[in-house]
C-alpha positions as CSV (number, residue, x, y, z in Angstrom):
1,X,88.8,105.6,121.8
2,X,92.4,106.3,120.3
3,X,93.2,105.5,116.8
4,X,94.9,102.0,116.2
5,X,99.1,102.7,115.8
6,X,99.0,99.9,113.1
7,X,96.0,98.3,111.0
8,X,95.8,95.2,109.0
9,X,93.2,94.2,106.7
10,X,93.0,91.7,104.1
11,X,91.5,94.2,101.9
12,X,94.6,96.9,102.7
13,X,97.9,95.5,100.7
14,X,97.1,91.6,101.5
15,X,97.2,92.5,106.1
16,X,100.5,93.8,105.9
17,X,100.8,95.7,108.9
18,X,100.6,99.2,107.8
19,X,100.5,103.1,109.7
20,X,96.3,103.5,109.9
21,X,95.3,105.3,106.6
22,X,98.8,105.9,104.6
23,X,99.1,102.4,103.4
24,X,102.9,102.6,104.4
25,X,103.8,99.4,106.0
26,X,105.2,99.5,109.7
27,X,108.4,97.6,108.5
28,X,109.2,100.2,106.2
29,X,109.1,102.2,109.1
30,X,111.4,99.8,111.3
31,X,113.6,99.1,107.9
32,X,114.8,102.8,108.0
33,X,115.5,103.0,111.4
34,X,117.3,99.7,111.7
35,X,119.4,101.2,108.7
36,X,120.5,103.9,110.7
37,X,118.3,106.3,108.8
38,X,116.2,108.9,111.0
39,X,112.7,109.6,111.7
40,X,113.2,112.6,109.7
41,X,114.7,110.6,106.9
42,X,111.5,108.4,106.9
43,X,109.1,111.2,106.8
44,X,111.0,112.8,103.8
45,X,110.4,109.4,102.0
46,X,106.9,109.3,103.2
47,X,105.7,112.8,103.4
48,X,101.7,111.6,103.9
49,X,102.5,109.9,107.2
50,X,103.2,112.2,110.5
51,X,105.4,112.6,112.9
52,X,102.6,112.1,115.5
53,X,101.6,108.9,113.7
54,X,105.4,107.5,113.8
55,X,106.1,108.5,117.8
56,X,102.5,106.8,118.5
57,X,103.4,103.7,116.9
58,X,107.2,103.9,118.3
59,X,105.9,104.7,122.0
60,X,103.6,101.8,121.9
61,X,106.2,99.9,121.5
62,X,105.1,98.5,118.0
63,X,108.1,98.4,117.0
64,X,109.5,95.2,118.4
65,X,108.8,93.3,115.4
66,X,107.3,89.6,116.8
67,X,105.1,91.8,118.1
68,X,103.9,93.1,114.9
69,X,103.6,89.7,113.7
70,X,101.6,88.6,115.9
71,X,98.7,91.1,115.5
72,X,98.0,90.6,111.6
């Protein structure tokens, strides 16, 4: 079975929505690139999370944000 693109758990900063294992939430993730920034500028601010994990989560299309709501 793949690996979830996002995880929430009450006991993982209060079920914010976060990339699986990095504790970096998703909106951080949709913060940059709203702002114009790059996938490569997020990875520089996040070195622990990969570029694999970040295409995953954008190719699922997590990153329409009332979707991400909605699973937490």
């Amino acid at each position: 079975m793949a690996e979830p693109t996002v995880l929430c758990s009450n006991d993982i900063m209060g079920g914010t929505p976060v990339l699986p294992g990095k504790r970096v939430p998703v909106q951080t993730l949709l913060d940059y690139l709203k702002g114009g920034q790059t996938i490569d500028d997020f990875l520089d601010g996040f070195p622990s999370v990969t570029r694999q994990r970040v295409v995953a989560f954008l190719e699922r299309g997590a990153a329409d944000e009332p979707w991400v709501s909605k699973i937490c």
